[in-house]
SELUM-899937 format. One record per residue (C-alpha): residue in three letters; x, y, z. Coordinates in nm, 3 decimals, m for minus. Each point is the difference from the previous one (the first is absolute). Layout:
BEGIN
PT|ALA|X|Y|Z;
...
//
This chain:
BEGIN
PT|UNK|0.000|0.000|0.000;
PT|UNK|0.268|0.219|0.115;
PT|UNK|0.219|m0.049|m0.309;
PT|UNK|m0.353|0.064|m0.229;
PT|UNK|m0.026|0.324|0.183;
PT|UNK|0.358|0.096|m0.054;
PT|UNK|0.016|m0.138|m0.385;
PT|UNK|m0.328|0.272|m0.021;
PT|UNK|0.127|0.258|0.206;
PT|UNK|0.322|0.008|m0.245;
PT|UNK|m0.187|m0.060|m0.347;
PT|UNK|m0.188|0.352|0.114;
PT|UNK|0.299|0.174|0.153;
PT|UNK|0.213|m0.072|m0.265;
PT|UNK|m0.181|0.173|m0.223;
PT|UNK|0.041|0.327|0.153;
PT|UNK|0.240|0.281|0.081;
PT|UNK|m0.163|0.093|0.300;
PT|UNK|0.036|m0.176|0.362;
PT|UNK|m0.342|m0.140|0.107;
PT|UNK|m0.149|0.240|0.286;
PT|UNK|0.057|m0.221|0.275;
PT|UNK|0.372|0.006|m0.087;
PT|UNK|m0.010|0.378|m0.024;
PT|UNK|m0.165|0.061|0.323;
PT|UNK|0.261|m0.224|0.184;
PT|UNK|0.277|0.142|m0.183;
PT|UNK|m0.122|0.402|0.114;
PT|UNK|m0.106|m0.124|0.333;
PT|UNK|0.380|m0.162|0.055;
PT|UNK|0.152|0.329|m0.137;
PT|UNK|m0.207|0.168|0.265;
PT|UNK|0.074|m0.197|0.311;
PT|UNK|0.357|m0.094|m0.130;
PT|UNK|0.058|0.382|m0.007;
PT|UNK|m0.201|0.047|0.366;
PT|UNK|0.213|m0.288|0.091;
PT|UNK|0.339|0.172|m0.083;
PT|UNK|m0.100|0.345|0.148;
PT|UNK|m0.120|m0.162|0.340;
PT|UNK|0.365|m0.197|0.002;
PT|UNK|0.190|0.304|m0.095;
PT|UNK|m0.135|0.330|0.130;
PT|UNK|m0.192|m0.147|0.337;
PT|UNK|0.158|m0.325|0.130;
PT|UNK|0.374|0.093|m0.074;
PT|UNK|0.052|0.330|0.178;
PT|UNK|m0.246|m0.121|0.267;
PT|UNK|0.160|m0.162|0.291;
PT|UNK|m0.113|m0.288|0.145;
PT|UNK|m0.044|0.129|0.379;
PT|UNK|m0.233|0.224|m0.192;
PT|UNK|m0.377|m0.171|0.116;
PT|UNK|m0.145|0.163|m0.305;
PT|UNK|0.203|m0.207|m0.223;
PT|UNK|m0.175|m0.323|0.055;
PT|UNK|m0.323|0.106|m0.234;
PT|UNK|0.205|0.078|m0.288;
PT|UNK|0.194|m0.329|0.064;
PT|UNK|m0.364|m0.195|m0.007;
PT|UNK|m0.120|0.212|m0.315;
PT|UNK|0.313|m0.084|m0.170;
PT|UNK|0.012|m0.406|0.073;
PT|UNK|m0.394|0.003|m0.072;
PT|UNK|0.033|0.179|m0.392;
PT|UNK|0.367|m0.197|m0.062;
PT|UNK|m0.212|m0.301|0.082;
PT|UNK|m0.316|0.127|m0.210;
PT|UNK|0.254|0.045|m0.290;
PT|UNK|0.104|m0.318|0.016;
PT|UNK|m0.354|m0.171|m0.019;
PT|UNK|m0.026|0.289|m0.291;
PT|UNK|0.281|m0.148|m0.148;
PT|UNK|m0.108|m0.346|0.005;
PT|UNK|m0.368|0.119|m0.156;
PT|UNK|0.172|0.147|m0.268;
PT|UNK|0.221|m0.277|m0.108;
PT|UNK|m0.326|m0.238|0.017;
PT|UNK|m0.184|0.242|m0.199;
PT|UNK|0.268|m0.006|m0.296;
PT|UNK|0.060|m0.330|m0.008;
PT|UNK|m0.367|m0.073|0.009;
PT|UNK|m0.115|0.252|m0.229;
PT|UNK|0.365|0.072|m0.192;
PT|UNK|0.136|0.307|m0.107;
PT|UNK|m0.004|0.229|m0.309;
PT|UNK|0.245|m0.068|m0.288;
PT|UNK|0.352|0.124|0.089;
PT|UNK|0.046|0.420|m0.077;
PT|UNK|0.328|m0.093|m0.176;
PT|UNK|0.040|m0.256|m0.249;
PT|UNK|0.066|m0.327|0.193;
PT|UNK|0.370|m0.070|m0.003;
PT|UNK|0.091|0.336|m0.070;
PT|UNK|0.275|0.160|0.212;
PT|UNK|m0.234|0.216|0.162;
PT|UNK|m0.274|m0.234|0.057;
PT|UNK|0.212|m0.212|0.157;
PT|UNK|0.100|0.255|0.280;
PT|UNK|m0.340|0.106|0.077;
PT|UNK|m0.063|m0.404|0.044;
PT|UNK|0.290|m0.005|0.251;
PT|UNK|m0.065|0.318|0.146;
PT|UNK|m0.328|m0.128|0.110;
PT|UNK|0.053|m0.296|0.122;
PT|UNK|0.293|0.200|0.177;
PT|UNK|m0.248|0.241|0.181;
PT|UNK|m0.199|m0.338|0.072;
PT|UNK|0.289|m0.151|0.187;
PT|UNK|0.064|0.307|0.183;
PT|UNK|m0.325|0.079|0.138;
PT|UNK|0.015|m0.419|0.122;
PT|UNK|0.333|0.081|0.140;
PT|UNK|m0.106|0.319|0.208;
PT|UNK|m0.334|m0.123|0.094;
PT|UNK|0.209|m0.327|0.118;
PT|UNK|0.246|0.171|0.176;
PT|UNK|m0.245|0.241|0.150;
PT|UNK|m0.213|m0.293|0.175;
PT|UNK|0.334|m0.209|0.079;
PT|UNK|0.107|0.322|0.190;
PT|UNK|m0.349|m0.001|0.156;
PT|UNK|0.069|m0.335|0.132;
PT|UNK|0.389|0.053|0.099;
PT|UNK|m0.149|0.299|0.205;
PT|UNK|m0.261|m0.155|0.121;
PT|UNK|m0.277|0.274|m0.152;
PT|UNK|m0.290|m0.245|0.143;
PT|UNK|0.048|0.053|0.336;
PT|UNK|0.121|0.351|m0.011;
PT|UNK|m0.316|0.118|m0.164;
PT|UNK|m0.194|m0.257|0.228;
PT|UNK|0.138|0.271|0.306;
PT|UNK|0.170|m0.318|0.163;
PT|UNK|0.368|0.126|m0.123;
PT|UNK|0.163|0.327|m0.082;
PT|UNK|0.160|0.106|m0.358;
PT|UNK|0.371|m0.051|0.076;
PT|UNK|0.254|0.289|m0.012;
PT|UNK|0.066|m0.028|m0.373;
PT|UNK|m0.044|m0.255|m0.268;
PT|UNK|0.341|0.044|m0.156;
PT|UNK|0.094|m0.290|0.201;
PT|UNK|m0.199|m0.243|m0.244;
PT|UNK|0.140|m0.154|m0.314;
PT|UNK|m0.383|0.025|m0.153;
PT|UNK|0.048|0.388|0.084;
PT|UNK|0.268|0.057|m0.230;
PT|UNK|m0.137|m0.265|m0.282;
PT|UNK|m0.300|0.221|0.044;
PT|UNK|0.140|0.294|m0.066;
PT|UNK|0.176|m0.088|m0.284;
PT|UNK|m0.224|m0.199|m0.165;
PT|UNK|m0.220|0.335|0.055;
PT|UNK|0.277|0.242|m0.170;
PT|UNK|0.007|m0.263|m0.291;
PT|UNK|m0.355|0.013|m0.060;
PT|UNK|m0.008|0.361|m0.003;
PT|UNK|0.259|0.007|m0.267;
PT|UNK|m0.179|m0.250|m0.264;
PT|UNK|m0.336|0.133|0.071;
PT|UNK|0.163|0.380|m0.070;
PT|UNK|0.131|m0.168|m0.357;
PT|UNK|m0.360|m0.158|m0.023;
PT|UNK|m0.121|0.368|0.033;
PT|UNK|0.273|0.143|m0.230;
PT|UNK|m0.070|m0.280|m0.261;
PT|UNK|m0.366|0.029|m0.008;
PT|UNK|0.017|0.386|m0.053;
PT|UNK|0.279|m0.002|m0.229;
PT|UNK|m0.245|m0.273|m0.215;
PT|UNK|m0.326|0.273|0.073;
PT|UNK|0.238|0.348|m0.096;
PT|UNK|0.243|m0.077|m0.196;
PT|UNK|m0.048|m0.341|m0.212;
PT|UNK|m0.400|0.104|m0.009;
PT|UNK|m0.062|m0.377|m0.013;
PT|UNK|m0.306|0.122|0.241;
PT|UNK|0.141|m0.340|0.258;
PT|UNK|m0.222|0.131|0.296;
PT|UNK|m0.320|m0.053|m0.134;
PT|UNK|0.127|m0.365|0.036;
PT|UNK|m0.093|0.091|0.386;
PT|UNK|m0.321|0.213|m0.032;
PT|UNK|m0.346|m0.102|0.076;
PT|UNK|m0.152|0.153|m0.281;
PT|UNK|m0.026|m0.226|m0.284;
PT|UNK|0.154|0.109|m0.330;
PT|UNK|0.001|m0.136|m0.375;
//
């Protein structure tokens, strides 16, 4: 049944430049959080010190969206291989198609790798019982191995996803190959 659904879902998609909505939605809706995600990490939860009582909401807020994005994540690789993707912008096996291939599956792996390292950190630190009230958030985390993965696995993302950016504009403004209507919700011929 599954494979019927999937053989379907790619005879339609394939015949289209456009992502189907449900792929479009999850794709804005990660942008969104990922983005929320990186702010909360960078401009609340770093300088704040962990004596600092106020810090433990942002530290639930954070672990709560890193672990929505995840489940996100998961939706929206069901969702393609269920219902498939559009044919390739570039001509398949072209040098330039075949970045954007690896690029992708590179922003893939990193978002696994900082949502993984986020929760193992969660667990090294024991997040459970400090948001339970029945420990306190220790001095620093810089102490953890999972805290420096974390962080660099962060920095990493935020480099491929700013040449995602610069790609899919320099496609939109300077090519004109008009790639982001690939992600719109408005249908086009």
């Amino acid at each position: 049944m599954v494979a019927e659904l999937r053989k379907i879902g790619k005879t339609t998609m394939q015949s289209s430049t456009q992502y189907n909505r449900i792929a479009v939605v999850l794709h804005w809706l990660m942008a969104l959080m990922i983005v929320l995600l990186l702010f909360v990490g960078s401009q609340i939860l770093e300088p704040m010190a962990n004596s600092n009582p106020e810090k433990l909401i942002p530290l639930q807020g954070h672990s709560i969206l890193g672990v929505i994005t995840g489940l996100l994540l998961i939706l929206r690789y069901l969702n393609i291989k269920l219902r498939g993707k559009p044919h390739p912008a570039s001509e398949k096996g072209s040098k330039m198609g075949n970045m954007a291939n690896w690029a992708h599956k590179l922003i893939y792996v990193l978002i696994i790798a900082v949502i993984a390292s986020g929760m193992t950190m969660a667990i090294e630190a024991d997040f459970a019982s400090i948001f339970a009230g029945t420990s306190v958030i220790p001095e620093n985390f810089n102490h953890l191995t999972t805290r420096l993965a974390h962080g660099i696995f962060t920095k990493l993302l935020v480099l491929v996803l700013l040449i995602h950016i610069g790609a899919a504009l320099y496609h939109q403004f300077v090519v004109k190959d008009h790639l982001l209507r690939r992600m719109r919700l408005k249908r086009f011929n």
